[in-house]
C-alpha positions as CSV (number, residue, x, y, z in Angstrom):
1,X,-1.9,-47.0,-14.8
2,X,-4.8,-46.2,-12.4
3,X,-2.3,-44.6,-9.9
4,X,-1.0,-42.3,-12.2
5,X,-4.1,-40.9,-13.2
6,X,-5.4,-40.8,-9.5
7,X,-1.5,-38.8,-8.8
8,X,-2.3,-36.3,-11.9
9,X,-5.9,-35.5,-10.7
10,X,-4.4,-35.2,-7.5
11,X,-1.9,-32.9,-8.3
12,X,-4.3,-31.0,-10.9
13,X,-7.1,-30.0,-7.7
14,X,-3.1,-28.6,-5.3
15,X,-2.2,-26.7,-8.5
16,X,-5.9,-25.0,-8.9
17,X,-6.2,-24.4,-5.3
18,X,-2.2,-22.6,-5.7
19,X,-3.8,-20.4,-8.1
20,X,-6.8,-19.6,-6.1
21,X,-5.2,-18.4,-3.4
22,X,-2.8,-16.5,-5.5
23,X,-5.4,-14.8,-7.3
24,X,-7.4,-14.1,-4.1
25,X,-4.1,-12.6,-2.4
26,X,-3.4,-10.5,-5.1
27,X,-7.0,-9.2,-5.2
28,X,-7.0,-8.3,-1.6
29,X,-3.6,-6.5,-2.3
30,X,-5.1,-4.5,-5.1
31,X,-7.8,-3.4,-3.0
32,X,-5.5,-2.6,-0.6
33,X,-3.7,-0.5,-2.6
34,X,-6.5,1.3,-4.6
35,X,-7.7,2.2,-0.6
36,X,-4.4,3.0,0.2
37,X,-4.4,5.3,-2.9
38,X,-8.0,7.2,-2.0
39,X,-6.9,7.4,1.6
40,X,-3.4,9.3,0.9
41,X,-5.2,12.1,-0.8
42,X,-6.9,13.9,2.4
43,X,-3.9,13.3,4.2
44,X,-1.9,14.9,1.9
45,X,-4.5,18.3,1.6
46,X,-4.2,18.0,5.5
47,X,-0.3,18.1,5.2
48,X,-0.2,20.5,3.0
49,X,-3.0,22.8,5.1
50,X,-1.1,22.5,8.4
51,X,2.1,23.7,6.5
52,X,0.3,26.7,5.2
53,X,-1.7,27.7,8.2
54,X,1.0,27.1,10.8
55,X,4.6,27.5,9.7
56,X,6.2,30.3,9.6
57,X,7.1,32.3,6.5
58,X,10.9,31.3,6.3
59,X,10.1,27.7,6.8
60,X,7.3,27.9,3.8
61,X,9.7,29.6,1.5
62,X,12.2,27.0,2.0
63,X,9.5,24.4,1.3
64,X,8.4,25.4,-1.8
65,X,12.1,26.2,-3.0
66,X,12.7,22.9,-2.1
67,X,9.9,22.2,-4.2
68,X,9.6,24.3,-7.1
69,X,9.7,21.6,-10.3
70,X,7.0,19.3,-8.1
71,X,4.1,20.6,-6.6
72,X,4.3,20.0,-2.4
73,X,1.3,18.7,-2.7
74,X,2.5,15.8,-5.2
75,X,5.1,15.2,-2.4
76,X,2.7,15.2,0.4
77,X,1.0,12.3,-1.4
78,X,3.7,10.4,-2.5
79,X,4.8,10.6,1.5
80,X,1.3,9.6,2.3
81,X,1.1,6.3,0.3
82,X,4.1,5.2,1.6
83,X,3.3,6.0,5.3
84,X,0.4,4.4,5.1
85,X,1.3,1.4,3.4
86,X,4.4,0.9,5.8
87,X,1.9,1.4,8.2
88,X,-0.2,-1.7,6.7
89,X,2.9,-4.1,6.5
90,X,4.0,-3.1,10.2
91,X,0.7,-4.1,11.4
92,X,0.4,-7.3,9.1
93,X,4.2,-8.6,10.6
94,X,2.9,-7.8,13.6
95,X,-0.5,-10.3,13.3
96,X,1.3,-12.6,11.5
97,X,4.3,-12.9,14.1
98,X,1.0,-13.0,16.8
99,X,-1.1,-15.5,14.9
100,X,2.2,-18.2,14.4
């Protein structure tokens, strides 16, 4: 009877230390995220600047015909996040691939 009691305690402290790391990695990946979010918002102004300042006329016209029910600067950010959160999971693959 004393085994089993010893087994459930043991198995009690595995399960709280499975939800501590899940609950720490899932914190981690919400900051990630919410940085991911503030960071995709100058990139997308800068996207959006470089188009303006630089193209030429033809090429801009396109652009925002391509674009005319969603503002390019929605699409800019939308192709920031995910840029820069591929970027993230390259470089974590590649330090977990490293590390193991």
């Amino acid at each position: 009877m004393k085994e089993v009691k010893q087994d459930k305690g043991s198995f009690m402290a595995g399960f709280a230390k499975v939800i501590g790391v899940i609950v720490k990695f899932f914190a981690k990946e919400f900051l990630w995220v919410f940085g991911i979010l503030l960071i995709g918002i100058p990139l997308a102004f800068v996207f959006v600047y470089v188009i303006d300042a630089y193209s030429e006329d033809s090429i801009k016209t396109e652009l925002y015909g391509l674009t005319d029910k969603i503002p390019l600067i929605l699409i800019a950010y939308i192709y920031s996040v995910l840029g820069v959160y591929f970027t993230r999971m390259v470089v974590s693959a590649i330090n977990t691939m490293i590390k193991g």
